[in-house]
N, C-alpha and C positions, 0 to 999 in steps of 0.2 A: 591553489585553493583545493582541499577536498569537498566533493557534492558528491554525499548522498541521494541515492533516487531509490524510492520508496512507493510500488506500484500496488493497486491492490485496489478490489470492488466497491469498500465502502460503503457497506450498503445496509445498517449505516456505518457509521464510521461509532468504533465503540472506544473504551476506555482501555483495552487490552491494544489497540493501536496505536493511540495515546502515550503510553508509559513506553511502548518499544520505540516508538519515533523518538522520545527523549533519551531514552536508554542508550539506542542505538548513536546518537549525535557524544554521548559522552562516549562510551566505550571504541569508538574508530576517532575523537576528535574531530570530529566534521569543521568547517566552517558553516558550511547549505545542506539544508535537506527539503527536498523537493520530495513531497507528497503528489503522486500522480494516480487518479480516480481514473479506473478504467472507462475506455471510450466503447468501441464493440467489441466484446470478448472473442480472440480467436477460440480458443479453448472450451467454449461450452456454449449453449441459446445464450441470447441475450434476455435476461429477465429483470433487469435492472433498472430502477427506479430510475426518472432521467437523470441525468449526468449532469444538469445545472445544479437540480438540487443536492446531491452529492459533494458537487463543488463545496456549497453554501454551508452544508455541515462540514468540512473539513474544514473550512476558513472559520468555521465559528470556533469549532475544536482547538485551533492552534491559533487564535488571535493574537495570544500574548507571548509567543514563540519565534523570539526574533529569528532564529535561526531554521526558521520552518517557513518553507513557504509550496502555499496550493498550485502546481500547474493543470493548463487545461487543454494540454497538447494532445491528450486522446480522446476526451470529449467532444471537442471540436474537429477532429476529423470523422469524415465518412467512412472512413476506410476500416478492416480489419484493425485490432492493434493488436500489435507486437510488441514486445520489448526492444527486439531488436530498431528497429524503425522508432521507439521513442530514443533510445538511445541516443543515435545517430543524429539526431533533430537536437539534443538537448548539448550535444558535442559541438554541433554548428553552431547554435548560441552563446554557449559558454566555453570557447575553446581555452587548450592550454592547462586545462584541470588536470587533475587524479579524481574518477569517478569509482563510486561503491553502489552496486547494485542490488539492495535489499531484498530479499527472498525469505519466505518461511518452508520449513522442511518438509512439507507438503505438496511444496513448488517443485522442489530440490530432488525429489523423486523419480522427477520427469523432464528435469530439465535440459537433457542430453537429447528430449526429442523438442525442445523449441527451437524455432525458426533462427539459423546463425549465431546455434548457442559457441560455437568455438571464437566467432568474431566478438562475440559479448566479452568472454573471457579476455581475449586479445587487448581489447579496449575500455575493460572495466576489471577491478574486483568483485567477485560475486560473494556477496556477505546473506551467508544461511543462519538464519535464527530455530533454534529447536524450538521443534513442537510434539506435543505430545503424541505418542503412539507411531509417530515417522521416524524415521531413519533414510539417513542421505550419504551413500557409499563413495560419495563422485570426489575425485582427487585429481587437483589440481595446483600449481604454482599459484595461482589467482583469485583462488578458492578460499573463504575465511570461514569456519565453521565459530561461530560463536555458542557459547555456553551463557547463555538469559534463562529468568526465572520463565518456569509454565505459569501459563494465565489462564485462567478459566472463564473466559469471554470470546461466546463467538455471535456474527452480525445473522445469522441464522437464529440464535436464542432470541435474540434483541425485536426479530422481527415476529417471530413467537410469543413473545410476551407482550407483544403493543398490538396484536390481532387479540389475546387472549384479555384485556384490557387491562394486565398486567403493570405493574410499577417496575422503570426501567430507570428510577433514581441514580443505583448503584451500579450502571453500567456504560452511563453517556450522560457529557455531560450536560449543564441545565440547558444552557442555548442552543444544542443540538434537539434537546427531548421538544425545546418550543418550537423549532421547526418541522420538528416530526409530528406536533401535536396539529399547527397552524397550517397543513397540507392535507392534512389526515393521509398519512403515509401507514402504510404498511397495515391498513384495516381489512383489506380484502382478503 
């Protein structure tokens, strides 16, 4: 089986995530794609709306997405997270795969300083999605640079425009926008 893993803050989870999570299942032929909402970011403060709710808007996101499914492997930990460490968790559970490790080129920059990025490669393919304004030089056997469309959606605007009491129709979809609405997320 191929599983895609698909990690990323979600915060919220926008329609530019959306379209790459489907994109990306056709263009590698996935069987799984596991959408993983970060738990504690190693990489920067933690300023992240809790991680249940997060969950809640991914699952709303991709309800009708057989092939998509929300883990909560780093919300539910205490710990740092890592890629690497989800990884390894997700290999345990699901052995015997071919794993594709989803990145955006943004990641990919700096990926040569994450935690066991050589055992990542060893034990996954690292699939980099361009993004605008990045560039990712890193070569590797393992390494899949894909060419996807730019999208002009990010979870920073999103959050911008629902402080600004902005209409965020055209960016998430409706049952994400109720539960952003139904929390009052993102007003402060």
């Amino acid at each position: 089986m191929k599983i895609g893993i698909y990690g990323g803050s979600f915060n919220p989870i926008h329609n530019g995530h959306i379209y790459m999570a489907r994109f990306i299942i056709k263009y590698l032929n996935l069987d799984k794609l596991f959408i993983i909402p970060v738990g504690n970011p190693s990489h920067r403060k933690n300023v992240l709306i809790d991680g249940e709710l997060r969950i809640k808007m991914c699952k709303e996101a991709f309800k009708k997405d057989s092939k998509i499914e929300v883990l909560s492997v780093e919300v539910d930990s205490k710990e740092l997270s890592y890629t690497y460490d989800t990884l390894i968790k997700i290999i345990s559970e699901y052995p015997g795969n071919e794993y594709f490790e989803i990145i955006g080129e943004d990641s990919g920059e700096y990926f040569h300083r994450w935690k066991n990025y050589k055992e990542i490669l060893k034990k996954s393919k690292v699939v980099i999605l361009q993004r605008e304004g990045y560039k990712t030089n890193l070569k590797d056997e393992n390494i899949i640079q894909v060419k996807n469309p730019f999208l002009n959606f990010s979870s920073t605007r999103v959050r911008e425009m629902v402080k600004c009491n902005e209409s965020i129709d055209d960016m998430v979809p409706k049952g994400v926008i109720e539960l952003i609405e139904k929390n009052k997320l993102y007003k402060k």
